[in-house]
N, C-alpha and C positions, 0 to 999 in steps of 0.2 A: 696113220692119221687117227684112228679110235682111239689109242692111247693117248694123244692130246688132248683129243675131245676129253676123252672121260678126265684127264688129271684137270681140266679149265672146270670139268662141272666140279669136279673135288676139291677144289682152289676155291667155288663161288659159294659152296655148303661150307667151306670153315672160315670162311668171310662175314658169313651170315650170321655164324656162332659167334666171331668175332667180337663181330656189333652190339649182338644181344648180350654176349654173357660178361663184357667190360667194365668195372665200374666208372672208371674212367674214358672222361672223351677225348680225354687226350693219344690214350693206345685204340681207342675204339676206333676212331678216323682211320687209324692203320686195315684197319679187317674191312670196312665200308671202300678205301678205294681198292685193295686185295680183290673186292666180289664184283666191286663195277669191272675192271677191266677183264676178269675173268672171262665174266657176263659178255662183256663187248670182246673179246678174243672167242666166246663159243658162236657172237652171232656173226663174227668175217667167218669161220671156218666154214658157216652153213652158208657162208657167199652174199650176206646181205651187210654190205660193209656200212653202206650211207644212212644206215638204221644204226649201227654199232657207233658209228661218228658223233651222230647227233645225240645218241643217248649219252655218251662219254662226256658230251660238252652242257645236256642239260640236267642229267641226274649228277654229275659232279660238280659242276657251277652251284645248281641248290644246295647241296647238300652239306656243300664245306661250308656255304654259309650262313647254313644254320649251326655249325660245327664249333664256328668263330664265335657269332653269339653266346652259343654254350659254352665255349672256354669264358669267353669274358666274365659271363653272370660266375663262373664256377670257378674262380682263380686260386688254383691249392697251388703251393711251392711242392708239395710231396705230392703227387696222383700213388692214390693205389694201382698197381698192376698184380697180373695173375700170381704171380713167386710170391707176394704178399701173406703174411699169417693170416691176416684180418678177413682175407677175402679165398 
C-alpha cells in the first residue's frame, strides 16, 4: 500500500511540473487532471473519499473552464509541446 501512496504522490509532483513548465494549454490540461486525480486517489487511500469526490467535481469543473477559455483566446493550429526545438 506505501508504494501506491508514494507513486500517487510521484504522479501529483510531475502533474504539477506538468502544468507549470507547458507552454501550451493544450498538453498542460493533460499534467492538471494527471495531479487532480492523483491528489484525489492519495486522499480515498487516507479514507476520506467524500472530500476526494467533491474536490474532483470542484477543482476539475473550474479548472477546465478556465482551460476552455484559454484555448479559445489562444487558438494555435501548431501548440508547442515539450519534443519542440523552440521550447
Amino acid at each position: 500500500m506505501i508504494e501506491f501512496v508514494l507513486f500517487l504522490g510521484l504522479c501529483f509532483i510531475l502533474g504539477g511540473l506538468a502544468v507549470a513548465s507547458n507552454p501550451s494549454p493544450y498538453y498542460g490540461v493533460v499534467g492538471l487532471v494527471l495531479a487532480s486525480v492523483a491528489g484525489c486517489g492519495w486522499l480515498v487511500s487516507l479514507g476520506v473519499s467524500f472530500v476526494a469526490l467533491v474536490l474532483v467535481m470542484v477543482y476539475l469543473g473550474g479548472m477546465l473552464v478556465v482551460f476552455v477559455y484559454s484555448v479559445s483566446l489562444a487558438a494555435d493550429p501548431y501548440p508547442e509541446a515539450w519534443g519542440n526545438g523552440l521550447v
